[in-house]
C-alpha positions as CSV (number, residue, x, y, z in Angstrom):
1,X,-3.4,-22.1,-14.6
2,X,-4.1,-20.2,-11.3
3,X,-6.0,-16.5,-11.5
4,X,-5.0,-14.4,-8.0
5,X,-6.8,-11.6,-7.0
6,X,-4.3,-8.4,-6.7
7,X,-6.0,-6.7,-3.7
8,X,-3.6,-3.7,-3.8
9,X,-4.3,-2.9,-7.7
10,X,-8.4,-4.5,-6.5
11,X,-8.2,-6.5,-9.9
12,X,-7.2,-9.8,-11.4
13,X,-4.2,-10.4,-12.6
14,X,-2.8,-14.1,-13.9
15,X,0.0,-15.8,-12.1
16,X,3.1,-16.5,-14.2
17,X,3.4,-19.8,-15.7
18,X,6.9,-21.2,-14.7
19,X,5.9,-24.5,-16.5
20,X,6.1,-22.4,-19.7
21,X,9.7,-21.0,-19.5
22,X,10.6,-24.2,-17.9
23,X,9.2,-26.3,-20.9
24,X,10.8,-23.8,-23.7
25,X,14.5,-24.0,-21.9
26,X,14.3,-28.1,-21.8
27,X,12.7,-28.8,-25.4
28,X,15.9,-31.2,-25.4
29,X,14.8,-33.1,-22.4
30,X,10.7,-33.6,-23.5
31,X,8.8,-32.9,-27.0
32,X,5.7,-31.2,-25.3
33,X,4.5,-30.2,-22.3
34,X,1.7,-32.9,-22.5
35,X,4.5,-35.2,-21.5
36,X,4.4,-33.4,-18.2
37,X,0.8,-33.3,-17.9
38,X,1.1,-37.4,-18.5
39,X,3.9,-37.8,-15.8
40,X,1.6,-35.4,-13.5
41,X,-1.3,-37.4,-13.7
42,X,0.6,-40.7,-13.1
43,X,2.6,-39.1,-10.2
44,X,-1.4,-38.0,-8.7
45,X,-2.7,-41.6,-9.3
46,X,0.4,-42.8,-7.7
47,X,0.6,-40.5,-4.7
48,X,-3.6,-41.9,-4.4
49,X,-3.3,-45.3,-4.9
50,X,-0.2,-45.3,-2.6
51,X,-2.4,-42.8,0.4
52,X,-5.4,-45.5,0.4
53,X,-2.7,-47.9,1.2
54,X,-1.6,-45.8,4.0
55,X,-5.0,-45.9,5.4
56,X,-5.0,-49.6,5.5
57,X,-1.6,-49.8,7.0
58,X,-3.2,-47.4,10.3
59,X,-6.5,-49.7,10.4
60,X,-4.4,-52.8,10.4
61,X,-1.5,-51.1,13.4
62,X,-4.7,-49.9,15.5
63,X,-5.9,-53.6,15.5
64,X,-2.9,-54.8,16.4
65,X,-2.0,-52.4,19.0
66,X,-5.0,-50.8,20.5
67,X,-7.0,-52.6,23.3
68,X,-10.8,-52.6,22.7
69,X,-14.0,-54.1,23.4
70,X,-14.7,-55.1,19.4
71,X,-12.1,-54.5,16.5
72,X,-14.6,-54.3,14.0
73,X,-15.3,-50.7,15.7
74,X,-11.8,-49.6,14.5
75,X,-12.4,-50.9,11.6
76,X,-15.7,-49.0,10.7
77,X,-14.8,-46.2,12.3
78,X,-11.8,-45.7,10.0
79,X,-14.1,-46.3,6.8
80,X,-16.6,-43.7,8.0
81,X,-13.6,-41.3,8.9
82,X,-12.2,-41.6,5.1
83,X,-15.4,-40.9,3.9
84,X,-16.0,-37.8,5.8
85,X,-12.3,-36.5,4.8
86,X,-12.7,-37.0,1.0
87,X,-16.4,-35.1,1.5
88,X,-15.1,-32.7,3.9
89,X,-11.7,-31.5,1.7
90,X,-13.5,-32.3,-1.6
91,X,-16.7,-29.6,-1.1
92,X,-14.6,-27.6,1.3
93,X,-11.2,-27.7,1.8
94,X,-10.1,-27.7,-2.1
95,X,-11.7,-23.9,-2.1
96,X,-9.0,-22.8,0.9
97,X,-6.1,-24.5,0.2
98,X,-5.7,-24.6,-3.7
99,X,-8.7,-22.1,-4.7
100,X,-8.4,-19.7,-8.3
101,X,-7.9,-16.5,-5.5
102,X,-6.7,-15.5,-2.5
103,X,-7.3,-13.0,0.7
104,X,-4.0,-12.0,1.2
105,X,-2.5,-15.5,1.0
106,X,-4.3,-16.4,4.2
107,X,-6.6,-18.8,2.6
108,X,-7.8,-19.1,-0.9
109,X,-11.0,-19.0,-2.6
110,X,-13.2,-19.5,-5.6
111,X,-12.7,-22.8,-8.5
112,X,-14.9,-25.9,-8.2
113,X,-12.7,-29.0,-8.0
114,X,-14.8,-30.4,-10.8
115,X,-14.1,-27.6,-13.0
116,X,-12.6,-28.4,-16.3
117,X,-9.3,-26.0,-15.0
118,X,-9.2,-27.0,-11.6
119,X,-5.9,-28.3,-10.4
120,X,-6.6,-32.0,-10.1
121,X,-2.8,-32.5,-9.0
122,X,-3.0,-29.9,-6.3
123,X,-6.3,-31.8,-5.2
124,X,-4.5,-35.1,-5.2
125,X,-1.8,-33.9,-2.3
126,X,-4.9,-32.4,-0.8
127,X,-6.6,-35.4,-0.3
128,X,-3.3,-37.6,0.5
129,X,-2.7,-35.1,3.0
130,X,-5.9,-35.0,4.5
131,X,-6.1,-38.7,4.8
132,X,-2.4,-38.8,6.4
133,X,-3.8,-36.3,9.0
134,X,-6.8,-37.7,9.9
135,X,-4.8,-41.3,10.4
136,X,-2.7,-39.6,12.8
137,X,-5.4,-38.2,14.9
138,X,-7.6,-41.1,15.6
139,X,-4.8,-43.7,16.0
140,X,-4.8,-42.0,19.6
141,X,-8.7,-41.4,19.6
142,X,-10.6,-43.6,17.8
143,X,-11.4,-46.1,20.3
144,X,-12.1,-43.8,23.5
145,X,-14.1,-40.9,21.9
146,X,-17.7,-41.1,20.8
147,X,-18.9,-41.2,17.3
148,X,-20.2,-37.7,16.7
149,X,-16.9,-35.9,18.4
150,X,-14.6,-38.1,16.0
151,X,-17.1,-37.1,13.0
152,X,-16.5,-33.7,14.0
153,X,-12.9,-33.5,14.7
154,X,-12.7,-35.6,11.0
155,X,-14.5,-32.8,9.5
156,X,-13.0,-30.0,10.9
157,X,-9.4,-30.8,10.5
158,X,-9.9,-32.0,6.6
159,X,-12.4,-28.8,5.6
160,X,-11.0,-26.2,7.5
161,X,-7.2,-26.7,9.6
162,X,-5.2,-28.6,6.9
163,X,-6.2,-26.8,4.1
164,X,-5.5,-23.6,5.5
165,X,-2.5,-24.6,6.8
166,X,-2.0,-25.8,2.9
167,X,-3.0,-22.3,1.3
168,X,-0.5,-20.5,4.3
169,X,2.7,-22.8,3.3
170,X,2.3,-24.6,-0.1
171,X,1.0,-22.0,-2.3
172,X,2.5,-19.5,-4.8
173,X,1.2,-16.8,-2.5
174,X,0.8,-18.3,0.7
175,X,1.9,-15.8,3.5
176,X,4.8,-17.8,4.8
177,X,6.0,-18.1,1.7
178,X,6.3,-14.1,0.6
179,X,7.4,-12.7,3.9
180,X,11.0,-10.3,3.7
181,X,12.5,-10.9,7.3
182,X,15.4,-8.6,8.0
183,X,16.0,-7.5,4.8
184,X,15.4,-10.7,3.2
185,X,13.2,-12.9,1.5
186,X,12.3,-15.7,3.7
187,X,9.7,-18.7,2.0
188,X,9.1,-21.6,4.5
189,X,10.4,-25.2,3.8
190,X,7.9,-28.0,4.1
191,X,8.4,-30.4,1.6
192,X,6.8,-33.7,3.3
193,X,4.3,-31.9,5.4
194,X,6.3,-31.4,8.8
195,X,4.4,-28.6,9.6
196,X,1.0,-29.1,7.8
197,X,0.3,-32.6,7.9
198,X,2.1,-34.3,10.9
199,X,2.5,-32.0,13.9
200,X,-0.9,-30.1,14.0
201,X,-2.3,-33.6,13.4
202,X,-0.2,-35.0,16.6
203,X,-0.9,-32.0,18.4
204,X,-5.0,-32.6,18.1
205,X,-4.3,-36.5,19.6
206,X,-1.9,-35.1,22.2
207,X,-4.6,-32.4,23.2
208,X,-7.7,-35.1,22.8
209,X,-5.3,-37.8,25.2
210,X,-4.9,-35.1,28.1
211,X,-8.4,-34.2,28.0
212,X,-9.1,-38.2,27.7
213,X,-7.0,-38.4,30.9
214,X,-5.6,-42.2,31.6
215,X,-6.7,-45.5,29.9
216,X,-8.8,-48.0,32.2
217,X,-9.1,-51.0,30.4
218,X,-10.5,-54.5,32.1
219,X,-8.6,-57.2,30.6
220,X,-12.0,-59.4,30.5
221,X,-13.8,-56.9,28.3
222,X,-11.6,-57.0,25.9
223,X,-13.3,-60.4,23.8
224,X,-11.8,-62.7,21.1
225,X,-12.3,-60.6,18.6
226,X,-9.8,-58.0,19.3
227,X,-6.5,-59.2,18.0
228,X,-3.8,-59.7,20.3
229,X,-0.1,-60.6,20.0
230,X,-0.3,-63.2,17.3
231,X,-1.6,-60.4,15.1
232,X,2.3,-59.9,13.9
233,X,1.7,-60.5,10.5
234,X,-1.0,-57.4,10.2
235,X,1.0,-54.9,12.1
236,X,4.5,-55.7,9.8
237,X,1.9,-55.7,6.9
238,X,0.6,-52.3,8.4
239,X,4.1,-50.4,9.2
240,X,5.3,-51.2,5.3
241,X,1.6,-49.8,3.8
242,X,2.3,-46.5,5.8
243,X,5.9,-46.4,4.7
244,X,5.0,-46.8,1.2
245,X,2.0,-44.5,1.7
246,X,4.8,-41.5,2.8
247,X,6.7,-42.5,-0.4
248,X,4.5,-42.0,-2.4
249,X,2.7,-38.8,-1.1
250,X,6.5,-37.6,-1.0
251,X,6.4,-37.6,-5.6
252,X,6.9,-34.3,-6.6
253,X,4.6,-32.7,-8.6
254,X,5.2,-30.9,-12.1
255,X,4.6,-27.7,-10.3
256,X,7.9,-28.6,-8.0
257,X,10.0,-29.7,-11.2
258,X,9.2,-26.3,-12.9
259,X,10.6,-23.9,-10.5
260,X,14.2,-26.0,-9.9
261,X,16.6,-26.6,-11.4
262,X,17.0,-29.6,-13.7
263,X,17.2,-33.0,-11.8
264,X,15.9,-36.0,-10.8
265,X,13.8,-35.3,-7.9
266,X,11.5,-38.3,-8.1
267,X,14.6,-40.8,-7.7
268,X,16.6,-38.1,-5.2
269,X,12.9,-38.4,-3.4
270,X,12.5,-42.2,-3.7
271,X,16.7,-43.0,-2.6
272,X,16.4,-40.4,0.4
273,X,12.7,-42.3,1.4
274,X,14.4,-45.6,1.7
275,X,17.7,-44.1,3.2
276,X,15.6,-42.8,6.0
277,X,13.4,-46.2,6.6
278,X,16.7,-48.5,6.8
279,X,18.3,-45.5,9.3
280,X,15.9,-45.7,11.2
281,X,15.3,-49.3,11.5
282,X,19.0,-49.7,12.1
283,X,19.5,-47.5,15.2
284,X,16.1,-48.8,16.5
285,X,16.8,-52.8,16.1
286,X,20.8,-51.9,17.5
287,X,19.3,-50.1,20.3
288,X,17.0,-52.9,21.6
289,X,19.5,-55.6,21.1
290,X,21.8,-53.8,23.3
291,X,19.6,-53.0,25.8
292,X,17.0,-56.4,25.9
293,X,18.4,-60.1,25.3
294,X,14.9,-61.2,24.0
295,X,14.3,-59.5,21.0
296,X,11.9,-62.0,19.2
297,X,8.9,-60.6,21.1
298,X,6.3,-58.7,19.2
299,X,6.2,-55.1,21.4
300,X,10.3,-55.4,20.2
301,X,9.3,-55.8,16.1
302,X,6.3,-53.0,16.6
303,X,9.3,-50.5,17.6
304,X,11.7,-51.6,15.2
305,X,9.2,-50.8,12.4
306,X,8.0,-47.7,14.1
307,X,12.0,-46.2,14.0
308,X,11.5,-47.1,10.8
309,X,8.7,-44.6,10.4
310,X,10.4,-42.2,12.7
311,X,13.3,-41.8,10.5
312,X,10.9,-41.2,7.3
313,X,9.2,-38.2,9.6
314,X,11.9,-36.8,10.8
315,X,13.4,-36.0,6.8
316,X,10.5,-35.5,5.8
317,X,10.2,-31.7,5.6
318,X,13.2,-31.7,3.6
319,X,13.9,-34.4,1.8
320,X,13.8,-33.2,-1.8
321,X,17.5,-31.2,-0.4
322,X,19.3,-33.3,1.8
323,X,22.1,-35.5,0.2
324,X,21.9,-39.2,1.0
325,X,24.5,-39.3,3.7
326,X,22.8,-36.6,5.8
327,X,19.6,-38.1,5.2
328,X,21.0,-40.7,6.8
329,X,22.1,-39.5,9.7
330,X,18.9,-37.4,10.6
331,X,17.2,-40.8,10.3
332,X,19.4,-42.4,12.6
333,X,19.4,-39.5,14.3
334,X,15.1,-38.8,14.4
335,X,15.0,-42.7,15.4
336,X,17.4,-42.1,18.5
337,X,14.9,-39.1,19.4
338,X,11.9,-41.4,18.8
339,X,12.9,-44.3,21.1
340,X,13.8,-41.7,24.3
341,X,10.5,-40.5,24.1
342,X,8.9,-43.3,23.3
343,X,9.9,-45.5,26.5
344,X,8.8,-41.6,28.4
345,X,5.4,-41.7,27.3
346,X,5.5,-45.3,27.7
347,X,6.0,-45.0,31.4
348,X,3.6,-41.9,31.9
349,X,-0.5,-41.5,32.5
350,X,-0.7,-40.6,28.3
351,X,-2.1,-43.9,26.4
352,X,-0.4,-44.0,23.3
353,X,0.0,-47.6,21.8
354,X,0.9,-46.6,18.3
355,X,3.2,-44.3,19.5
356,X,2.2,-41.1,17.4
357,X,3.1,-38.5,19.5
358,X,6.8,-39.8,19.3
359,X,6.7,-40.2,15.6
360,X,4.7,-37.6,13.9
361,X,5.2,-34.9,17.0
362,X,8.0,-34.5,18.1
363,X,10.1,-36.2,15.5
364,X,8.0,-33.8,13.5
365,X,8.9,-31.0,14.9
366,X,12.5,-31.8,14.9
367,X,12.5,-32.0,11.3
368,X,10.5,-29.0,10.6
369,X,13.5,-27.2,12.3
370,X,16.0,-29.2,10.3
371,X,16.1,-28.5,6.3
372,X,17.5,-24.9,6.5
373,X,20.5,-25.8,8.6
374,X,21.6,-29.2,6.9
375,X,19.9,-29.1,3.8
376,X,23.1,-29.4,1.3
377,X,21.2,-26.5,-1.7
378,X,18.4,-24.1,-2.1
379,X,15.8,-24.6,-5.1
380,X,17.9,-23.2,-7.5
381,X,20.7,-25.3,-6.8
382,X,22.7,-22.2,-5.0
383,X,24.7,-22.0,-1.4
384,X,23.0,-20.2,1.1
385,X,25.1,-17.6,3.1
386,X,25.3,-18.8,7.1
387,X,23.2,-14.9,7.6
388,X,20.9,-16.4,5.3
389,X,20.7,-20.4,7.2
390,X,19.7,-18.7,10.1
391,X,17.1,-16.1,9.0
392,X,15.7,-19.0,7.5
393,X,15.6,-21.2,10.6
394,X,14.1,-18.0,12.4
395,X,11.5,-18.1,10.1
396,X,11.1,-21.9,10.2
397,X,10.6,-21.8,13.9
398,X,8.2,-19.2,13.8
399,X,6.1,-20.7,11.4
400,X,6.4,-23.9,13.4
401,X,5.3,-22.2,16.4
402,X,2.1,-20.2,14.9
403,X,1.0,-23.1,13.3
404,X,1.5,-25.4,16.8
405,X,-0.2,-21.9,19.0
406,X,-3.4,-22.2,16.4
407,X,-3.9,-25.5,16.7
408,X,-3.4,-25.6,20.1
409,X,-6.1,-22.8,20.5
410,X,-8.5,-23.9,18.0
411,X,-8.5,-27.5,19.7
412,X,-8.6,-26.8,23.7
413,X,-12.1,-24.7,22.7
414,X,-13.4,-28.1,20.8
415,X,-12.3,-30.5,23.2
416,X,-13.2,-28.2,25.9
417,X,-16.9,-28.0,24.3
418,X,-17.0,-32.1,24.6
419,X,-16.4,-31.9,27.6
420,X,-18.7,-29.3,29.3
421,X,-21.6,-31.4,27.1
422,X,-20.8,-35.0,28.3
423,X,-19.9,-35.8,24.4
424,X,-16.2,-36.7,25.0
425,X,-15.9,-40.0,26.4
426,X,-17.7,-43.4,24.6
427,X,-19.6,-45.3,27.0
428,X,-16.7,-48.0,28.1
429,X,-14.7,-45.0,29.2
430,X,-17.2,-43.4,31.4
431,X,-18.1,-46.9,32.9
432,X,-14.1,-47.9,33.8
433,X,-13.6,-44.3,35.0
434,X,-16.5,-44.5,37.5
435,X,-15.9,-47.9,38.5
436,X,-12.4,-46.7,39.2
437,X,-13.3,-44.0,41.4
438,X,-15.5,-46.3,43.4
439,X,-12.9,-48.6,43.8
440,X,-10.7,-46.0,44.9
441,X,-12.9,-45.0,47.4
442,X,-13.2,-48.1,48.9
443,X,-9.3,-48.7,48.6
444,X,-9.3,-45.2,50.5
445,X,-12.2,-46.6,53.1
446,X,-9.8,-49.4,53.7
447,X,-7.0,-47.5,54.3
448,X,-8.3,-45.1,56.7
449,X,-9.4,-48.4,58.9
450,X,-6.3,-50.1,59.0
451,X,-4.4,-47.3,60.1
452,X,-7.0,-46.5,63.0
453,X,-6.7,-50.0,64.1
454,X,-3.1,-49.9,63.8
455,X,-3.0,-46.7,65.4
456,X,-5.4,-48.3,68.1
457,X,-3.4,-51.4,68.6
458,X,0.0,-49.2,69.5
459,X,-1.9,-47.3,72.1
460,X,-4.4,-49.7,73.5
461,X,-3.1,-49.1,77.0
462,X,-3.9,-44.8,76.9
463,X,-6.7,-44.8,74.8
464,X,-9.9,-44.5,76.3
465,X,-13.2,-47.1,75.8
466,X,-15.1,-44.4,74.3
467,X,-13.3,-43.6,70.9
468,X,-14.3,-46.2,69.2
469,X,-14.6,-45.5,65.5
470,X,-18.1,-44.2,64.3
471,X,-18.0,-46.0,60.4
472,X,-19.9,-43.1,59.3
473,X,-17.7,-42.9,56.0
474,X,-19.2,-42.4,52.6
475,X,-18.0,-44.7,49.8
476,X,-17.6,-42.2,46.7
């Protein structure tokens, strides 16, 4: 049971406990509310067992997709970055997103997470969340930044961005979730972590990328131990861990059950999960067999499991509300979105081989946008007025667009900071880069001389003997 701090009255005051007039109007459907403790604590131990999975799934799909010198260096790097996250969110972020108080529903404070009271559960979708972010963010920068900026960015984003983000939007008295809005009640909708989780996460690799600038990659420093097309077995075996991992951070939690109105939501959650996978790997695997006659290559599986993933993204924010058949078509319809985008990026300066920034970004912020317009019922099971579905998508876009304006901020300063102090770049970067503007020097030296002896050639006959060239050039 949570204790708020009642600023206005400047005294404590206990929150209501919904789980208690939940569990007296049901006695029919369960003998105690232990039971519902039990299914919590399996639900947390599932949503756990079924993150760490997820975090395999990203270290096997960056070894199969990301050019490197050594892809044991993904590999560790990804072990030391799920350390730091647990540490970081454990001793730190638990306090501001699911704390016993709260400054005005900005960020909580106050209740050790290994206090006989704390909210284990809560902490569980912390830490899944957490992880899930932090997977998304180095899939783009693991392998170009240095050790000490990842570290940072890792601890940053799991102590401090993500659980506030948490507190603002997931909470009883988060702001965005207590805000009247033209004469009404407005309370954001992000049930799969749209908003928290996989856009500000994107948004930190899409700002790292542009600072990164392009990829230079030698194709003979890239050894035998970075895995290379035959690694199709690990990347299929990578895509499914993910999938599974979204599943099962997707569980509801006894806190969700108590305050709707009586249904399944763990099956509604579970159907509408695998709805959205098969969507998306439909329109994906239709698309590219339309538009490419070999389809047994292993860049054509990696995006037919990605629109997979797509699709799960893309409902994520509201899946616990849509019916099947409209889950559905978002999927197919988030997939579509995902593989325009995907073959832009593909064809532009911005190195993205797991192709996050189409899947968690802007399929992300698609279905942030989505749940008040097509979900089918609010959480008591009631139609919404169309005045209603849009001061609610008002809302949902301006929440999307706060959160997107504060990470965007909070992010140019850091990577800005890297890279006034040299930090940014690892030390194969920084070699390629400079080795790249030599050569483009020269290419430019080389240039410049043919077309002055071109130019020469034409006009032998009026030029006169003394302008021959002076090769003073300096090679750059």
């Amino acid at each position: 049971m949570a204790y708020f701090e009642d600023n206005a009255a400047n005294k404590f005051f206990e929150a209501k406990n919904l789980l208690d007039d939940f569990a007296n109007d049901t006695l029919s459907l369960t003998s105690s509310n232990n039971n519902f403790m039990t299914g919590d604590s399996i639900t947390s131990a599932i949503r756990i067992i079924c993150v760490l999975l997820l975090r395999i799934g990203f270290i096997l799909i960056q070894a199969g997709s990301i050019p490197v010198e050594n892809s044991f260096m993904i590999i560790f790097r990804n072990i030391v970055e799920i350390a730091v996250t647990i540490f970081s969110y454990a001793f730190i972020g638990y306090y501001l997103s699911f704390g016993t108080k709260t400054f005005y529903g900005i960020m909580n404070y106050s209740g050790y997470i290994g206090n006989e009271k704390a909210d284990l559960s809560s902490a569980a979708l912390g830490f899944a969340s957490c992880l899930l972010g932090t997977a998304i963010t180095s899939s783009l920068l693991v392998a170009r930044l240095k050790q000490i900026p990842m570290l940072i960015l890792t601890f940053f984003t799991s102590a401090f961005l993500i659980p506030i983000f948490m507190c603002w939007t997931w909470t009883t008295y988060g702001w965005m979730t207590t805000v009247s809005l033209m004469e009404e009640r407005v309370a954001i909708k992000d049930y799969g972590g749209n908003l928290v989780v996989h856009v500000p996460s994107a948004m930190i690799s899409l700002i790292g990328a542009l600072f990164l600038g392009r990829r230079i990659v030698k194709l003979k420093d890239v050894d035998r131990l970075s895995l290379g097309n035959e690694y199709s077995s690990g990347i299929v075996m990578g895509y499914f861990f993910i999938m599974i991992g979204h599943v099962g951070a997707n569980l509801p939690t006894i806190a969700y059950e108590s305050k709707h109105a009586i249904s399944d939501h763990v099956s509604q959650v579970t159907v509408n999960s695998l709805m959205a996978i098969g969507g998306g790997f439909l329109i994906v695997t239709l698309v590219l067999v339309v538009l490419t006659r070999d389809i047994y290559r292993y860049w054509i599986i990696v995006k037919c499991l990605q629109g997979g993933l797509a699709g799960l993204v893309t409902v994520a924010a509201g899946i616990d509300i849509y019916s099947s058949s409209i889950n559905f078509g978002i999927a197919c319809g988030g997939a579509m979105i995902f593989f325009l985008f995907s073959n832009l990026i593909h064809y532009s300066a911005l190195e993205d081989c797991c192709n996050m920034i189409s899947i968690y970004f802007i399929c992300g912020i698609i279905g942030a946008l989505i749940p008040p317009i097509l979900g089918g019922k609010d959480n008591l099971g009631l139609s919404l007025s169309e005045r209603m579905l849009l001061i609610h998508t008002f809302w949902q876009f301006l929440c999307l667009f706060l959160i997107l304006l504060v990470t965007t901020v909070i992010y140019l300063t850091v990577f800005t900071i890297f890279y006034l102090t040299g930090t940014l770049k690892n030390q194969y970067e920084e070699v390629n880069h400079q080795r790249a503007r030599i050569l483009y020097g020269r290419l430019l030296q080389k240039k410049y001389f043919e077309r002055f002896f071109a130019i020469k050639e034409e006009n032998k006959d009026i030029l006169p003997e003394s302008n021959e060239p002076t090769n003073s050039l300096t090679i750059v």
